[in-house]
C-alpha positions as CSV (number, residue, x, y, z in Angstrom):
1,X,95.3,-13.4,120.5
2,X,92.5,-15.0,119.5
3,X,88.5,-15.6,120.8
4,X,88.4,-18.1,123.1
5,X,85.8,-20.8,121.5
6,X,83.6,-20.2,124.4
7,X,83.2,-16.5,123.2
8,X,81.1,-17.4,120.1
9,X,77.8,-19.1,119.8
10,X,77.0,-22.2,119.6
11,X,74.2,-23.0,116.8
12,X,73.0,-26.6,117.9
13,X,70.3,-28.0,114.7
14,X,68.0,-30.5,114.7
15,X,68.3,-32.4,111.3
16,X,71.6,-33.3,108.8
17,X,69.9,-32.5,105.4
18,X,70.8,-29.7,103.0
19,X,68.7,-27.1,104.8
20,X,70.9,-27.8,107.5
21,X,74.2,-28.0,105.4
22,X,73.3,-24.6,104.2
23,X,72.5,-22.9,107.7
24,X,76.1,-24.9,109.3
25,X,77.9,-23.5,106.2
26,X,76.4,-19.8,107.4
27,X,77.1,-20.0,110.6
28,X,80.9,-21.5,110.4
29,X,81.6,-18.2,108.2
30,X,80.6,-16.5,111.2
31,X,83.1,-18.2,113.4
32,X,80.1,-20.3,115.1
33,X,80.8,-23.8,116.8
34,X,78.2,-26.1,115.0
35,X,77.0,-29.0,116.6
36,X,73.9,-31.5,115.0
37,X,71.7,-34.7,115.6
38,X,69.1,-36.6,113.7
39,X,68.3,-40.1,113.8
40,X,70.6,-41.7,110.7
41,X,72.8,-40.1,108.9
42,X,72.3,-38.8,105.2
43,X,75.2,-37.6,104.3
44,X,75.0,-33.4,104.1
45,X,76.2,-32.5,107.3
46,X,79.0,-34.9,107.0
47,X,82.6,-32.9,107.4
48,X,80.3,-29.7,109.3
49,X,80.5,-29.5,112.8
50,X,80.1,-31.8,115.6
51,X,77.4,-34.4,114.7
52,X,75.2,-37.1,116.4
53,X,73.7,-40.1,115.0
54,X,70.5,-41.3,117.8
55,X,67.6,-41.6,118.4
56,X,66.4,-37.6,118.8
57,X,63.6,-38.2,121.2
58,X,65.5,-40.0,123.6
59,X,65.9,-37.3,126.4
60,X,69.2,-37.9,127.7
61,X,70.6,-38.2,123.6
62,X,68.5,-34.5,123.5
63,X,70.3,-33.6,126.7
64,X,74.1,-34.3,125.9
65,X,73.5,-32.7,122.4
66,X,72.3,-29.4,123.6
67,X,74.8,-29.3,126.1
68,X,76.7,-26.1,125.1
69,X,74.2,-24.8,122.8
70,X,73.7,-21.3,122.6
71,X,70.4,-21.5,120.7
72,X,69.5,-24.8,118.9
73,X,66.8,-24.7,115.6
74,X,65.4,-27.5,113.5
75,X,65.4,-28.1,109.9
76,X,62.1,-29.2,109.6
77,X,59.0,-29.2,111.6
78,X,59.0,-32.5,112.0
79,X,62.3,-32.3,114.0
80,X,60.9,-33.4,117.9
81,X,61.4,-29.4,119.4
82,X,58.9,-30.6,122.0
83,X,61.0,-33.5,123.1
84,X,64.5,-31.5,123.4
85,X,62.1,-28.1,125.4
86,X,61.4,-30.4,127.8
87,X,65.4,-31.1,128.7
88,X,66.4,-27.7,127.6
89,X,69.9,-26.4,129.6
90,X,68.8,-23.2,131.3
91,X,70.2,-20.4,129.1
92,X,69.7,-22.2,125.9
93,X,67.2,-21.2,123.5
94,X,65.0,-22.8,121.2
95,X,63.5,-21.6,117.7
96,X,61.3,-21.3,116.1
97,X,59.8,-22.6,119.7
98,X,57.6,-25.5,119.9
99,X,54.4,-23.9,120.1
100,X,54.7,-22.8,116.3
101,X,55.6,-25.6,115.2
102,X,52.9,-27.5,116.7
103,X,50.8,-25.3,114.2
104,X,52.6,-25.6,111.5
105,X,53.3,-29.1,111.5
106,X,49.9,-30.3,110.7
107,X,47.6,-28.7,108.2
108,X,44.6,-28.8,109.5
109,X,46.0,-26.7,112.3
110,X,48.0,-24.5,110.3
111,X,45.0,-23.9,107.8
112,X,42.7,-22.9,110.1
113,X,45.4,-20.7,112.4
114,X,45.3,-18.5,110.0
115,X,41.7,-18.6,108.8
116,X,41.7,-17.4,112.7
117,X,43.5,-15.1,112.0
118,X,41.6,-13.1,109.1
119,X,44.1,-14.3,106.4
120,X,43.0,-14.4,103.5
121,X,43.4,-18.7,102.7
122,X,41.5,-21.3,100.0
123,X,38.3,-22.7,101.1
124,X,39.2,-26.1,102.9
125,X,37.6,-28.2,105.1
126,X,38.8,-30.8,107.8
127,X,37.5,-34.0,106.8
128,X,37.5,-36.8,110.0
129,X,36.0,-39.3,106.6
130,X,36.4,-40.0,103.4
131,X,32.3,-39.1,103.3
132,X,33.1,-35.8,104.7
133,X,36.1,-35.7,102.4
134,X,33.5,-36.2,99.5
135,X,31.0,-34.1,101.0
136,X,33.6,-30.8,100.6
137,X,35.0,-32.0,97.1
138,X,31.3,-31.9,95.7
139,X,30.0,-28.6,98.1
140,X,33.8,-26.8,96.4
141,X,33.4,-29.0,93.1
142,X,36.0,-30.9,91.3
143,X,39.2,-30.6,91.0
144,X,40.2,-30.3,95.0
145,X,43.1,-30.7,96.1
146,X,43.8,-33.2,99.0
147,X,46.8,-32.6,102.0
148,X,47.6,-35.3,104.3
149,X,48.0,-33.8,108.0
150,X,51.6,-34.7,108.9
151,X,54.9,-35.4,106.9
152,X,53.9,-34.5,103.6
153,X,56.7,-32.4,101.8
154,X,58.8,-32.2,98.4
155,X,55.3,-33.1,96.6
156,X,54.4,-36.2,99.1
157,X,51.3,-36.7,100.8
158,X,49.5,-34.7,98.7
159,X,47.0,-35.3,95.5
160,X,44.7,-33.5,93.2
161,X,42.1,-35.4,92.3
162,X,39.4,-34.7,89.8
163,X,36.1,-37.3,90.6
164,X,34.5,-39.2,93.5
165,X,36.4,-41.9,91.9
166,X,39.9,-40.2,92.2
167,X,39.1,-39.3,95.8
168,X,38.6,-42.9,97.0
169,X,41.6,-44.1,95.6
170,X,43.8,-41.1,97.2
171,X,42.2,-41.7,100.6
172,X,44.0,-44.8,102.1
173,X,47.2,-43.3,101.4
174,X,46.7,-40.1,102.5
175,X,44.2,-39.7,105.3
176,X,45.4,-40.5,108.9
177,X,43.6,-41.7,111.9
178,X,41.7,-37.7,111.9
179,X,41.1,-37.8,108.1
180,X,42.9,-34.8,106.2
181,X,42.4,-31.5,104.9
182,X,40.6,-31.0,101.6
183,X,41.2,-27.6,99.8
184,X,39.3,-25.8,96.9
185,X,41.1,-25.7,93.8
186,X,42.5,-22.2,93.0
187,X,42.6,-21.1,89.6
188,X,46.0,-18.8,90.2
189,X,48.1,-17.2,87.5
190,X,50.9,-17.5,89.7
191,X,52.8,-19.0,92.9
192,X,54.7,-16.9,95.1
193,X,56.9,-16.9,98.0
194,X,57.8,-14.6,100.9
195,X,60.5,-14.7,103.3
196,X,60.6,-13.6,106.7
197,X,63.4,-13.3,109.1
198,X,62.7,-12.6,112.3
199,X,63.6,-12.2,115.7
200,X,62.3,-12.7,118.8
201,X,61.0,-9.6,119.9
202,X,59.7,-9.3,116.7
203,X,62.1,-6.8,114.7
204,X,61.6,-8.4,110.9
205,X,62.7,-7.9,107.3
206,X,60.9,-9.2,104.1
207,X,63.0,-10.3,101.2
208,X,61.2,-9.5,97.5
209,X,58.7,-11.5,96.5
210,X,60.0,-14.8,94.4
211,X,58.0,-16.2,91.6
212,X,57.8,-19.7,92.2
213,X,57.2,-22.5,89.4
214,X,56.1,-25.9,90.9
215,X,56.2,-29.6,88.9
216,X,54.2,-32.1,90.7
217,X,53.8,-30.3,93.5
218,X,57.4,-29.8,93.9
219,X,59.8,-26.9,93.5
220,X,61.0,-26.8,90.2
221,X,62.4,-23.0,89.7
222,X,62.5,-19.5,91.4
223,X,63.1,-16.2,90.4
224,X,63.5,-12.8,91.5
225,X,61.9,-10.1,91.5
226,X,58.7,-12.0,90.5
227,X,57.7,-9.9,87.9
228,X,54.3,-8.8,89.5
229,X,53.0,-5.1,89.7
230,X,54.2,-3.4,92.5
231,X,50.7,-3.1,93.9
232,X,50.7,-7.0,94.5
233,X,53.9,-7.4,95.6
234,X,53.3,-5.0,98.5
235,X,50.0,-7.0,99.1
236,X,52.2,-10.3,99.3
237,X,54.8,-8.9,101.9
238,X,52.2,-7.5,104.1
239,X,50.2,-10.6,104.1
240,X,53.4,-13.0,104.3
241,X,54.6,-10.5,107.2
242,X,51.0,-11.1,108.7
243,X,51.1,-15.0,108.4
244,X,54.5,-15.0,110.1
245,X,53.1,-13.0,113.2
246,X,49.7,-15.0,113.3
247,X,52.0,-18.3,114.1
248,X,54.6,-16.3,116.2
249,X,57.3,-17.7,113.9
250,X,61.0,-16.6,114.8
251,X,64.2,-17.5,112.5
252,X,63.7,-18.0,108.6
253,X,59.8,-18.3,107.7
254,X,58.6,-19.4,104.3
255,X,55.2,-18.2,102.9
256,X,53.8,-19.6,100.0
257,X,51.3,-18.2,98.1
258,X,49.0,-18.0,95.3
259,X,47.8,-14.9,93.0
260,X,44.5,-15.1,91.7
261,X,43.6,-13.2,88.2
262,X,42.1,-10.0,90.2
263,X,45.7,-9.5,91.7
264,X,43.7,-11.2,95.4
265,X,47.0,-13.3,97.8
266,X,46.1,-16.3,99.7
267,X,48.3,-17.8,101.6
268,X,49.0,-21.7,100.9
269,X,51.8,-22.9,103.3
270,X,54.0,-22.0,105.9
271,X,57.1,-23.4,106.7
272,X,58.7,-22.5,109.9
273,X,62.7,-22.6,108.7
274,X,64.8,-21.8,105.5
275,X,63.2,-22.8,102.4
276,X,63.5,-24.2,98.9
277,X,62.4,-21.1,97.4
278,X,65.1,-18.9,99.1
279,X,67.9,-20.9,98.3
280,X,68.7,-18.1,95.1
281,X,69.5,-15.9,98.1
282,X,72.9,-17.2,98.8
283,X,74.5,-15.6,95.7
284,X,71.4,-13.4,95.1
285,X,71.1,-11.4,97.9
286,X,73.5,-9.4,100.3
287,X,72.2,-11.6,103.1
288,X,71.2,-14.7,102.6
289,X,68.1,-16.4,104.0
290,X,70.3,-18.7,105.8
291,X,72.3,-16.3,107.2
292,X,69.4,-14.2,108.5
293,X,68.1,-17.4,110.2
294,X,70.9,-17.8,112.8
295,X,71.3,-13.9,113.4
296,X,67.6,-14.1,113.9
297,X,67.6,-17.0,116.3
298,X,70.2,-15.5,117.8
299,X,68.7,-12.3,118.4
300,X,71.2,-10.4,116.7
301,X,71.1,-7.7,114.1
302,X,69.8,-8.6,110.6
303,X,71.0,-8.3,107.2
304,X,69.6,-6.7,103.8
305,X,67.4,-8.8,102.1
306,X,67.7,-7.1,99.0
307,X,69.1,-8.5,95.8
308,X,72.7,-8.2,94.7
309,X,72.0,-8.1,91.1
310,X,69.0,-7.0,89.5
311,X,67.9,-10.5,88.9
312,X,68.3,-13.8,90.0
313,X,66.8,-17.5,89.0
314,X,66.9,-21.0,91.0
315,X,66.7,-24.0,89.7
316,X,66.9,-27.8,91.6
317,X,68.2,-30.5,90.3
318,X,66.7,-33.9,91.0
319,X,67.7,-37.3,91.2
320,X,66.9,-39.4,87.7
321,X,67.4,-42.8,89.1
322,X,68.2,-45.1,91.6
323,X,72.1,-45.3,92.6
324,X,75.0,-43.5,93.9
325,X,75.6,-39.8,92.9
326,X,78.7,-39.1,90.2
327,X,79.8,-35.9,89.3
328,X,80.9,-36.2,85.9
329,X,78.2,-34.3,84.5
330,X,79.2,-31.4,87.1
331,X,82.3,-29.9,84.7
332,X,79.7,-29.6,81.7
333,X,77.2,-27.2,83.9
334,X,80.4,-25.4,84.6
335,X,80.7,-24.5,81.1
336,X,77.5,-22.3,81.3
337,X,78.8,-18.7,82.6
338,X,77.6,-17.1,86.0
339,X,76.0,-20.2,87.3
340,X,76.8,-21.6,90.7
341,X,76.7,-25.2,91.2
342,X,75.3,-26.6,94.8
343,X,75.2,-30.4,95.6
344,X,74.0,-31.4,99.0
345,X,76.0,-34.4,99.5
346,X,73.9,-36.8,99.6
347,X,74.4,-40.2,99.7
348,X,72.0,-42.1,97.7
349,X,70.0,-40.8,94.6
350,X,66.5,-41.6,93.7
351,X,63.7,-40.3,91.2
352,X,63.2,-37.1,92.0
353,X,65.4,-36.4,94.8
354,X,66.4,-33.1,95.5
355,X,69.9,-33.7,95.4
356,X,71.2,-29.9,94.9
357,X,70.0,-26.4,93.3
358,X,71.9,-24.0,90.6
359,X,71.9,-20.4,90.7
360,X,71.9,-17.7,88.2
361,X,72.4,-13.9,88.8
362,X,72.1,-11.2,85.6
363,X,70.4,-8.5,84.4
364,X,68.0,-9.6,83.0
365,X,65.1,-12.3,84.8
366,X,64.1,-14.4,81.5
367,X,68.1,-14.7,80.4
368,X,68.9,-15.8,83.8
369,X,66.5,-18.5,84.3
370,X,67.9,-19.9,81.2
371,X,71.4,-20.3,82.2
372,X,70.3,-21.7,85.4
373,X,67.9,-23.9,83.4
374,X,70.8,-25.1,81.1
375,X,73.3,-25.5,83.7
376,X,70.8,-27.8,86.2
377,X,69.9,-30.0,82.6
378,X,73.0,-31.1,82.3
379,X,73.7,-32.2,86.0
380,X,72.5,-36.1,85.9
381,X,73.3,-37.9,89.3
């Protein structure tokens, strides 16, 4: 005979973009009941699970939609956890908890968390005025790199800027009622990223260390391993595993970081939640990241984080203009062997949208980025 719904979970999220597509698709293989809100609807979650279009900080729309949850997450930190703690059905759990993401959601905060924390981070500054914000670009000299508090992501709300000039122009559309942070430029020779699945009583694993490429200050390719010495790979898990613990994250946590010339980590950002950069893990790795962020939020045993294949690449495919998606140009990236194609669904497409991700698995890391580079050129939406 079989389960009674009741004896599965219950994965409630926060959110209906691909992040969440990806963690509903993970936990429906599992045999989870999946249930979602978020204020309009964008078209990935469409067809997955039970959804709710509302307004997500109304408490009694928070309060029907957890009702049944076993443990609800969020997609982003900028999902209201705070709102839906506070009507919270006794037995249901919430994570990555409010309190982390209250760090990690701005900055400022998170910047200076960690600087609290003896992580090793780029010289910043909290600038209350654009005098103050001119003050740090002069004492850390030019180029800096400005980060608007709240909201920024996918390469918004922040700017480099290169002269007093630059600065005053960036401000107005950056800088909220407290200012925003200002960071030292750091010459790196590469960007990495860490993942951490974790769970609440703090049993963890560390998937390898991804080389990330960024365009614009936005995602444009992964791959794994990362290519480094093994000497600064360990160095990047033990501080990404560090940066994790200083914010108390549980679930999927993203570190991104930066290796300077003398082989030094810093971190750059957290993010509390499955992540861009571990998307190759899906067909890459025996457990993907979105996989190990339910059983983690869960509490339940995790997976091996370890690759499948000796190498695998990521690579996103962005909107190119204004309109509705088509998938015509889908059969031609089929043509490419290995790949696997991902679209998220979503309704509209813009400039440089993410609007879905190829992966590549192989032997070898330089040949499979170039599959996966080929196969994402000829998707045009």
């Amino acid at each position: 005979m079989p389960h009674p719904s009741s004896a599965f979970p219950t994965l409630g999220i926060l959110g209906d973009g691909q992040l969440g597509r990806m963690t509903a698709q993970a936990a429906i293989r599992m045999g989870m009941r999946v249930k979602w809100l978020a204020p309009r609807a964008s078209g990935p979650m469409n067809g997955l699970g039970e959804g709710t279009v509302g307004d997500w900080k109304d408490p009694d729309v928070l309060r029907r939609f957890a009702h049944g949850c076993t443990v609800v997450t969020v997609e982003s930190e900028w999902a209201p956890a705070e709102h839906l703690a506070e009507v919270l059905p006794e037995g249901t759990a919430l994570w990555p908890g409010p309190e982390t993401l209250f760090v990690i959601r701005d900055k400022g905060r998170q910047k200076q968390t960690l600087a609290d924390a003896g992580l090793p981070v780029p010289a910043f500054r909290r600038c209350p005025a654009v005098e103050d914000a001119l003050a740090a670009a002069h004492h850390f000299g030019y180029p800096v790199l400005l980060k608007q508090y709240r909201g920024s992501y996918d390469g918004y709300g922040n700017a480099t800027v290169r002269s007093d000039e630059e600065l005053r122009a960036a401000w107005p559309d950056l800088a909220d009622e407290d200012g925003l942070l200002v960071e030292a430029w750091v010459p790196f020779v590469r960007e990495l990223s860490v993942l951490v699945a974790r769970r609440p009583g703090g049993e963890h694993v560390v998937y390898p260390v991804a080389y990330t490429e960024q365009r614009d200050h936005r995602c444009h390719a992964v791959v794994v391993p990362a290519g480094i010495p093994e000497a600064v790979a360990r160095e990047a898990r033990r501080v990404g595993l560090a940066a994790v613990e200083a914010v108390g994250g549980v679930g999927l946590t993203a570190v991104e970081l930066f290796e300077r010339e003398d082989g030094q980590i810093l971190v750059n950002e957290l993010a509390p939640r499955p992540h861009n950069t571990g998307h190759y893990s899906i067909e890459g790795s025996h457990t993907s990241q979105f996989e190990n962020h339910v059983r983690a939020i869960l509490d339940w045993p995790l997976g091996d984080p370890g690759l499948r294949a000796p190498a695998a690449a990521m690579v996103n495919v962005l909107g190119r203009r204004d309109g509705t998606p088509s998938a015509e140009t889908v059969r031609a990236a089929l043509e490419i062997p290995g790949v696997t194609v991902h679209l998220y669904g979503k309704t509209h497409v813009r400039p440089r949208r993410k609007m879905g991700h190829v992966t590549a698995t192989g032997t070898d890391p330089d040949e499979v980025r170039r599959r996966a580079e080929d196969a994402a050129a000829r998707i045009v939406l």
